[in-house]
N, C-alpha and C positions, 0 to 999 in steps of 0.2 A: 405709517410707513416712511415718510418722508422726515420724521424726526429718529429715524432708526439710528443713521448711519453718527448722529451726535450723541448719542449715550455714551457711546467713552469718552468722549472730550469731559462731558459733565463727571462721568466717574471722577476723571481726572482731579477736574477742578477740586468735585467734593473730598475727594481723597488728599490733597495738602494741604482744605483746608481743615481735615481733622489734624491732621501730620501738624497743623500748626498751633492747632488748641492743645495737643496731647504736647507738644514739646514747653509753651507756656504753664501745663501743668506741672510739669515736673521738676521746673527750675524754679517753680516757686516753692518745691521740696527742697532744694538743692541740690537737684540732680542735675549734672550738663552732661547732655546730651547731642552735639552740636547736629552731625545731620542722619542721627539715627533713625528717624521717625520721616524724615525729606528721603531718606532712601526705600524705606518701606514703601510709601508712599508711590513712589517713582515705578518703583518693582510693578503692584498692581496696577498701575495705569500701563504698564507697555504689555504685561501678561493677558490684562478682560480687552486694551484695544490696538496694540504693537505697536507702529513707531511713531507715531501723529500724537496720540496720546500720552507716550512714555515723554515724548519729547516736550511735550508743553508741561507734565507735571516736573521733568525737569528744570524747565526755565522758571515755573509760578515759586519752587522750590527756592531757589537760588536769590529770586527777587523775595521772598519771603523773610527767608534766610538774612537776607542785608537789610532789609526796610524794621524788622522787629527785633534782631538778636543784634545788630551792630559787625563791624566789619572780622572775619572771622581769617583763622591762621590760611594767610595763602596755601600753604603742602596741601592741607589739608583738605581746602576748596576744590585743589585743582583735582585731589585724591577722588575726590567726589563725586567731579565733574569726569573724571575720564571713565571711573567702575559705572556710574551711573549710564555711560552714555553706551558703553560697552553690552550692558548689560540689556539698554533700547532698541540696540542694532540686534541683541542675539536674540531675543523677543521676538522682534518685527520678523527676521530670517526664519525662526520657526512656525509663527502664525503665516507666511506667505508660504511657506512649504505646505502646513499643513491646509491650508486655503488648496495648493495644487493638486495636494493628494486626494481632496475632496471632490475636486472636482473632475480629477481623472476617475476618479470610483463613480462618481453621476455618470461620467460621458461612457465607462466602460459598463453599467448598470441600462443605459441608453441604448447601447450596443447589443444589451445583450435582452433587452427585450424587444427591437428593431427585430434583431435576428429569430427572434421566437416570435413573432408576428409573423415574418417570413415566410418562417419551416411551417407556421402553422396554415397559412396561403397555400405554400404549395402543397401539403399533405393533401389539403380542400382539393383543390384542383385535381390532382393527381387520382384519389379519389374520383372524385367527380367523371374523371378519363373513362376511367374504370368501370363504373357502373353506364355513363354515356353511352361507353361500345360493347358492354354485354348483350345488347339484345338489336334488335332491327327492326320490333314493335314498336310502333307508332304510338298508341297510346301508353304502353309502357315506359316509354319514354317521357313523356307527358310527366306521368305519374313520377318519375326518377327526378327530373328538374326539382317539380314542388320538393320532395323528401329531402334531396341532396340540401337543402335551405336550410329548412328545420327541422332540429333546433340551432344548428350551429351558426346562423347568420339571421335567422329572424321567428318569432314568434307564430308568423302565420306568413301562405305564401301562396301565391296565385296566377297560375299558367295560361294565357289566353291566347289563340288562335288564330288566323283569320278565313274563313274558309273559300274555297273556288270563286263564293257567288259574292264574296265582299264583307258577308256580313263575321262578326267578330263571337266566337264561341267558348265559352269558359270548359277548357279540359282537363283543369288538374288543380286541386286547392289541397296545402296542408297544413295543419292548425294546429297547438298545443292543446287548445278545446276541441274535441269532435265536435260539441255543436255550432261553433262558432262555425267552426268547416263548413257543415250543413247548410249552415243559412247564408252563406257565401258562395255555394256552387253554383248560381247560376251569374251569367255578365248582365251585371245593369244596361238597360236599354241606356242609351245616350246619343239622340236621335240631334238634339244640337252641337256633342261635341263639346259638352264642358269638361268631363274630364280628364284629368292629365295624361290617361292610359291609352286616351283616344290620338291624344295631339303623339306621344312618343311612336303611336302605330305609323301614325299620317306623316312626321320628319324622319324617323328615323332615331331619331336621338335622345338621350335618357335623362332624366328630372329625379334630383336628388329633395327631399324634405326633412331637414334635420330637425324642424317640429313640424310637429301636425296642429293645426288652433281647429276651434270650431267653429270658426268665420268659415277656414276653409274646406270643413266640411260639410257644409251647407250651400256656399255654390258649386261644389260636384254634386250632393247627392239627385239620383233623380225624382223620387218621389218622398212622402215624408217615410214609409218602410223602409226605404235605403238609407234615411239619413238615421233612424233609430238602430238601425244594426249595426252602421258605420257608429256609432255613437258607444254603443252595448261592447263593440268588440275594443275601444279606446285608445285608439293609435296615438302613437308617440313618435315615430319618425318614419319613413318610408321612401322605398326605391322604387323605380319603375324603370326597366330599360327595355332596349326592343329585338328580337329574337330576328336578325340578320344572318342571309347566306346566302351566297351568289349574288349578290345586287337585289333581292328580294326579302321585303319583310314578312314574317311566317306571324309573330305574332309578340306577344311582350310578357316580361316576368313583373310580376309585384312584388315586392316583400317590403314585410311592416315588423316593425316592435310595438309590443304594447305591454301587459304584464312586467315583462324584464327591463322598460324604464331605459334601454339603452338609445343613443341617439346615432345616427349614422352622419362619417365622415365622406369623405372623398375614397378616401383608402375604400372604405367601406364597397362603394360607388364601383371603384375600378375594381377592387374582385368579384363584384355581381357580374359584371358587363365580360369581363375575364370569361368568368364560366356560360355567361350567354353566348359569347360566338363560339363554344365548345358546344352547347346545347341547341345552337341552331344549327350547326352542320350534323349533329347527329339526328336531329330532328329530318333534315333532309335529304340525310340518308335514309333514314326510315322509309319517307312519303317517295321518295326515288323507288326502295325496295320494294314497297307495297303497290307501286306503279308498275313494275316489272313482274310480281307475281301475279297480277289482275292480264297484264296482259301476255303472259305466258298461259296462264288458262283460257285464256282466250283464246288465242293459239289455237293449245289444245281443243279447244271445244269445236276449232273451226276443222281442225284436222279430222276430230269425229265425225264432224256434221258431214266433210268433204268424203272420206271412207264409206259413211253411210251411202252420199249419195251415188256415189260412184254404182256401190253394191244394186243400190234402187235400177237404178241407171239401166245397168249392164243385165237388169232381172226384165225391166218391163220392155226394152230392145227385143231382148230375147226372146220372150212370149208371143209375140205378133210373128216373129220369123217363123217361129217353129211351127206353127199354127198353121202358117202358109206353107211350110215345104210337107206340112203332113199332109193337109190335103191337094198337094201338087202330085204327092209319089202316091195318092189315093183314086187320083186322078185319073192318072196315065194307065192303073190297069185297068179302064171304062168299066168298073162295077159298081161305081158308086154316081146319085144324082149329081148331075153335073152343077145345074143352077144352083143346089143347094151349096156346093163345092165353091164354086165361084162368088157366092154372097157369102159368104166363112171368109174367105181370101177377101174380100173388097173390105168386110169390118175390121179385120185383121192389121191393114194396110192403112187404113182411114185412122186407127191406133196410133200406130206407129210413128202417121205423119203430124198425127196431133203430139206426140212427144216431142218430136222433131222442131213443131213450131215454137211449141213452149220452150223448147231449151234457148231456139234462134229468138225469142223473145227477150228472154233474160238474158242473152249477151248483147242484143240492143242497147237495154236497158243501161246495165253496167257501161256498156259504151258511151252511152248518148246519144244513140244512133236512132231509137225508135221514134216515128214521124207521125201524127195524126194528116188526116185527109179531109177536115171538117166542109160538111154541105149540110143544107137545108134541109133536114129528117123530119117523120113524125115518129116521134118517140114512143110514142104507144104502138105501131106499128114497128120497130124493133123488138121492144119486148115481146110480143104476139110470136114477132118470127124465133127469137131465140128459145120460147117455151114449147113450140111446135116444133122442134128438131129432137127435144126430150123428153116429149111427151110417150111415143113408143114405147123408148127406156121405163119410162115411170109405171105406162100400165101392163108392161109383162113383170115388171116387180112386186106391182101392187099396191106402189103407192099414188096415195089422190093427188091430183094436182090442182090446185081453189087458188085461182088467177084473177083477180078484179083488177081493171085498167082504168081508170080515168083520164082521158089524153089533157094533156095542158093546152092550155086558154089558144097555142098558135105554136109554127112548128119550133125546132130550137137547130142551132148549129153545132154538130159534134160531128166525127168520124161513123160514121153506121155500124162497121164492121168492130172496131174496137168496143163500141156499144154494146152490141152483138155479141160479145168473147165477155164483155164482163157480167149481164146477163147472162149465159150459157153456165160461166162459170160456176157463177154462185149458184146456180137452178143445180144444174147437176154436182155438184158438190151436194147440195142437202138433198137427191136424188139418192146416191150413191149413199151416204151415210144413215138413212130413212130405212126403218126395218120394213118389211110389207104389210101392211096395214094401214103401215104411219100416212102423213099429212104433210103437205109441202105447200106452201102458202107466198101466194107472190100478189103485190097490191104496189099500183105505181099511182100516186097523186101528186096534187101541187101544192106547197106548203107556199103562201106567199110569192116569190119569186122563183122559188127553190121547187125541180121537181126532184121529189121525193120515191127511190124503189127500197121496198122490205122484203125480203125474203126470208122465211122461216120456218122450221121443219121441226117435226118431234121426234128427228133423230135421238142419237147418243151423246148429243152435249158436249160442254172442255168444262174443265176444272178450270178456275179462278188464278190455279198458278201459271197455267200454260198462253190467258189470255191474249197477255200482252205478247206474244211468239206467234200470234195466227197469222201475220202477214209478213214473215219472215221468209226469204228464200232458205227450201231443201227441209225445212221445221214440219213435223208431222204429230201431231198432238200421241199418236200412237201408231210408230211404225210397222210393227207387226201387221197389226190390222190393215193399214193404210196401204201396205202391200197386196195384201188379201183383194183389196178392192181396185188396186192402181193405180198408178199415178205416181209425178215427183214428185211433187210437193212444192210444184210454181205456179199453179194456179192463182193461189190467192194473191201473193207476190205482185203479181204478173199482173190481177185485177187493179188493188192497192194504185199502181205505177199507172197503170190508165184512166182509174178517178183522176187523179192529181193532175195527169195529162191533159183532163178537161175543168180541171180547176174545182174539183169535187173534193169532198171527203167521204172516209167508207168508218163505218162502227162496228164491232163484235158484241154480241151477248149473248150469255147463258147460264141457266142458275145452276148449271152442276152436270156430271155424268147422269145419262137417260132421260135429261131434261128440254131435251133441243139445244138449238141456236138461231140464232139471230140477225142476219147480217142487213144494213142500213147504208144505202148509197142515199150521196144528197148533191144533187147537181146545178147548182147558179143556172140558172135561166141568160139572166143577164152575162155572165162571162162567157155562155158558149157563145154567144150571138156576136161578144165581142172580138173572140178568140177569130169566130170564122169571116169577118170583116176583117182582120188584120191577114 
């Protein structure tokens, strides 16, 4: 390269000195020829190199000219000398044009595939817009990033996530091999943080690889199966940038070349990252939209649930009034047992107030207002009291009640009365649900530290969907029924909130409809004792 730019000087040289054997031949014919063969000569050196060259095979000429042929007709020299030099300048002037023409054809060739790079960016982009804001699915969106890649920008291409709880979830991969796809769907664990995917989630910021070696991929992979399929699928260059929007990183795109052997530039770099903050703001727009429809049914659901209860509400008020005004105006005309009148009106009323409590419960609750009373109890002697208050209920129904108490080792600190209400509750809940015949099973011992109450009934059971709903306010596994029987449906609620009150927890189980249920209070010994010292 560096002996390029001298090929036509040598031309030159070599060219007068044939110009000089060809004119020594001829005159030894007796041919003169004075500067026929010095002008030929001349010609080609300024035509293969313009005016450097024309110009020295002029002057080798002239010195040639007088060192071998002797001194020649001045006219004729100077004829020589002017056509010759005439002819160096017009030379030189067409090789520098055409030098310019060349090079404005490069810069406008330059220009014009600059510009078709361009058009072909923003097509992508534009595109990209397009499908972006087609949908306000979430994972179809996912899915739209990967596709939008390839083929047009890479080989294979890899959508990652971060989710609520930190950890990092592969949602979208698209491949020119489906199986290479396959065996790429999930995200390599990367519990240290080697790879590059990890650090672009953790800065922010995006890592170009315009080769891939396999030095370097052997300290990202994480086991030797990762580094075999990193291996198998044979990357060649690769992007990684990170899926930004609002100040929050959602997650990062990969993309790789392999097969097609191309290697990514900067340009390259900055159209990825281009259509990444296009795909993270629709990205969260999506998870915005999907946040508004979860809690628009929400809403809704609460709106049902509120309707519902209202309707509960306004039905089981209702029953105890009417109850009482019938036998008031039954009353008054003295035909009917009066005591019998008056114990109808006192259960009636005793109803009523028990709704009353339960609702003034659960706006306690909701407030923060509901207060324990802890003293010094014996806990076996609560339960006793609250099974003998439902024991009548159970045997005009006809169900058994099989009650085994074991009192703990000494007394414990809790509220009596809140005690009392969550026993009650759950006694007559599986009371009330319990066909006649059935079996109602209450056993209170000490696990450890822990006194332990079970209560269990071969009612009618919950299905396994409704489980997690049983201690829900206004939630009724079947309200039809549950109407039938009465009640809000705060009970359990209302229990639930007075475990925790005493620093307990409560459990559900049941293996299905007509199976029974289960319910498991579990009480710290130790935190009541603590609770009612403070």
């Amino acid at each position: 390269m560096r002996l390029r730019p001298l090929l036509p000087y040598g031309v030159a040289l070599l060219s007068v000195v044939v110009a000089t054997l060809l004119r020594l031949a001829l005159e030894a014919f007796g041919v003169r020829l004075p500067f026929l063969t010095f002008f030929l000569a001349t010609i080609i050196s300024a035509w293969l190199g313009g005016v450097g060259p024309g110009a020295l095979a002029l002057g080798l000429s002239l010195a040639a000219n007088a060192a071998l042929f002797g001194a020649s007709d001045r006219t004729r020299t100077a004829a020589f000398l002017v056509v010759c030099t005439v002819i160096v300048l017009l030379y030189g002037s067409l090789r520098a044009a055409k030098g310019r023409a060349e090079r404005a054809r490069e810069s406008e060739l330059e220009a014009r595939r600059a510009a078709e790079a361009a058009r072909e960016r923003a097509s992508f982009l534009a595109d990209g817009n397009v499908l972006l804001t087609a949908s306000l699915d979430y994972d179809q969106t996912l899915s739209t990033v990967a596709g939008l890649l390839v083929p047009r920008l890479a080989d294979w291409c890899a959508v990652d996530v971060v989710e609520p709880d930190g950890t990092i979830r592969r949602s979208a991969v698209a491949n020119r091999d489906p199986a290479l796809a396959r065996a790429t769907s999930v995200y390599p664990p990367d519990p240290d943080g080697r790879h590059p995917r990890t650090a672009v989630i953790r800065t922010g910021r995006s890592q170009l690889f315009a080769e891939v070696t396999d030095e370097g991929l052997v300290s990202i992979a994480a086991n030797a199966e990762h580094l075999r399929v990193m291996r198998e699928m044979g990357y060649a260059s690769a992007i990684i940038v990170p899926l930004v929007a609002r100040g929050r990183t959602l997650g990062a795109i990969t993309c790789a070349t392999m097969e097609s052997g191309l290697h990514y530039t900067t340009d390259d770099l900055a159209l990825v990252e281009n259509l990444a903050v296009r795909a993270a703001l629709a990205l969260d727009n999506a998870r915005l939209y999907r946040a508004a429809e979860a809690a628009r049914a929400e809403a809704e659901e609460a709106n049902r649930v509120k309707d519902e209860f209202l309707s509960v509400v306004s039905h089981e008020l209702k029953t105890p009034l009417a109850s009482t005004f019938g036998w008031l105006r039954v009353a008054r005309t003295g035909k009917s047992d009066q005591a019998r009148a008056f114990d109808t009106m006192e259960r009636s009323m005793r109803a009523q107030a028990k709704l009353i409590e339960d609702l003034l419960d659960v706006s306690r609750i909701v407030a923060g207002r509901l207060r324990l009373d802890p003293r010094p109890i014996e806990l076996a002697r609560v339960v006793e009291a609250a099974v003998d208050t439902i024991r009548p209920e159970s045997e005009a129904k006809g169900v058994r009640l099989d009650v085994r108490v074991t009192p703990p080792t000494g007394p414990v600190v809790g509220d009596a009365d809140r005690l009392q209400q969550i026993v009650w509750n759950l006694v007559s809940n599986a009371v009330k649900f319990t066909p006649p015949g059935g079996r109602v099973g209450v056993r209170l011992h000490e696990v450890g530290s822990d006194a332990e109450l079970v209560v269990e009934d071969t009612g009618k059971g919950v299905t396994k969907e409704f489980l997690p709903h049983m201690f829900e306010r206004f939630r009724q596994a079947d309200p039809v029924t549950s109407r039938d029987k009465g009640g809000l449906g705060l009970g359990l609620a209302i229990t639930r909130h007075l475990v925790g009150l005493h620093g307990g927890r409560i459990t559900v189980a049941s293996d299905g409809p007509g199976k029974g249920t289960t319910f498991t209070v579990v009480l710290p010994v130790s935190s009541l004792a603590a609770n009612g010292s403070s």
